[in-house]
N, C-alpha and C positions, 0 to 999 in steps of 0.2 A: 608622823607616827600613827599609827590603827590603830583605834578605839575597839577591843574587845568585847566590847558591852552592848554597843550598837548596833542591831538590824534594819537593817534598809528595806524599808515593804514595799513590793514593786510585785510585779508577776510573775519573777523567779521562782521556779517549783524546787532547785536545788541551790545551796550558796553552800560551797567550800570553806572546808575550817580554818583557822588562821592557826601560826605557831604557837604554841606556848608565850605567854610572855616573860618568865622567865625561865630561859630556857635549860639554865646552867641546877638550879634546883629541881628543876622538872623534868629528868633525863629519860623516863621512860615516858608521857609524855609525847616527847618531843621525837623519841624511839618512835612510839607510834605513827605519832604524825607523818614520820618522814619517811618510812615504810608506807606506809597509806597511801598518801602522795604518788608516791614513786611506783606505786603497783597499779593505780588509779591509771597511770598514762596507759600502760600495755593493754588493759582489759580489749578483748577483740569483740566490743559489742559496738552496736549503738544506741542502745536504751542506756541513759544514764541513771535508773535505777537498780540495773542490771550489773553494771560496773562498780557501781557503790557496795553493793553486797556481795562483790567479789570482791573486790579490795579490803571490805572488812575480815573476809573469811580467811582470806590469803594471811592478814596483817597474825588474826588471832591464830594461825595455825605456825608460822613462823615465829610468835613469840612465847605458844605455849602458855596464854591467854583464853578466854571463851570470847565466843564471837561479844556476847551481852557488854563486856566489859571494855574490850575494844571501838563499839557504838556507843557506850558513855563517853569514855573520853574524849572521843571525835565531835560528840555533841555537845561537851564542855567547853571544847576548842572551836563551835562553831558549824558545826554542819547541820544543816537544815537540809530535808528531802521530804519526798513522799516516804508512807508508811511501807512501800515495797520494797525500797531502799532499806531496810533495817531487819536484822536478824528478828526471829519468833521470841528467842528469849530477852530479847530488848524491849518488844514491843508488849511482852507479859507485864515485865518490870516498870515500865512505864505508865501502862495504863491503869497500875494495880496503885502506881503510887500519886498520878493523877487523880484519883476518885479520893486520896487524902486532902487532908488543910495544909495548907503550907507550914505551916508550925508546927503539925503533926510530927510522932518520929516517923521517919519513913517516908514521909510527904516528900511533892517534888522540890526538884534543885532551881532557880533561876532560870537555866538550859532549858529544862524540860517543858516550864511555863511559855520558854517563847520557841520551843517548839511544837507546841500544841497551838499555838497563836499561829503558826504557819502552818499547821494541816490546816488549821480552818481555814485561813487565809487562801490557800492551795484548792479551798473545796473538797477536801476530806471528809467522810462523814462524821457525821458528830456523833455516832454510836457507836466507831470503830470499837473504845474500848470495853461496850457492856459485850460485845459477840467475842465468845471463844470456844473454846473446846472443852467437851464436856466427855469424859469416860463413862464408858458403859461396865456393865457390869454381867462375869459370863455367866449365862445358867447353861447349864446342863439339860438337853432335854433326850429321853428315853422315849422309844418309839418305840 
């Protein structure tokens, strides 16, 4: 039987999610998963971070899901990647809940802690999550 809890640190830049482990209470879930999975083979790329965030887009678009919520659950169930691998509003929600305590409300999950252990682990920067995007604001100018 798979230990769900387990990550193996080796020099894998991606590790695939495992199923649900219960799978009969967890139908959406397991929905996901197995959409994902299954759309994961067709992708015509060969960057596998390429294929990852297609297969997430594909899964959230066919369920009527947002991409963000679709990349949580996959990284509940175990998916580890680079940060290109992962939708923008994933990586907002992430990094917004990284800079929390674990106890924190809002702080990260389990998942989240070991997958920030694998950016770094990967070579990720370690400031990925202070850089983002900043709106400007319009002025008007008269000439």
């Amino acid at each position: 039987m798979t230990n769900h809890t387990t990550f193996i640190e080796d020099e894998t830049r991606v590790a695939l999610p495992l199923p649900p482990k219960d799978a009969l209470n967890s139908a959406a879930d397991m929905d996901v998963y197995a959409r994902f999975m299954r759309h994961l083979r067709h992708v015509p790329n060969s960057r596998e971070e390429i294929k990852i965030l297609s297969a997430i887009q594909f899964t959230a678009d066919m369920m009527d899901y947002t991409d963000a919520v679709v990349a949580r659950i996959l990284v509940d169930l175990g998916l580890r990647a680079p940060r290109m691998a992962f939708p923008a509003a994933f990586l907002k929600f992430a990094d917004q809940s990284l800079m929390r305590e674990r106890h924190d409300v809002g702080g990260p999950t389990k998942a989240l802690l070991e997958l920030r252990q694998h950016w770094t682990a990967i070579g990720e920067s370690p400031f990925s999550s202070i850089m983002g995007e900043y709106s400007l604001i319009r002025d008007s100018v008269y000439i």
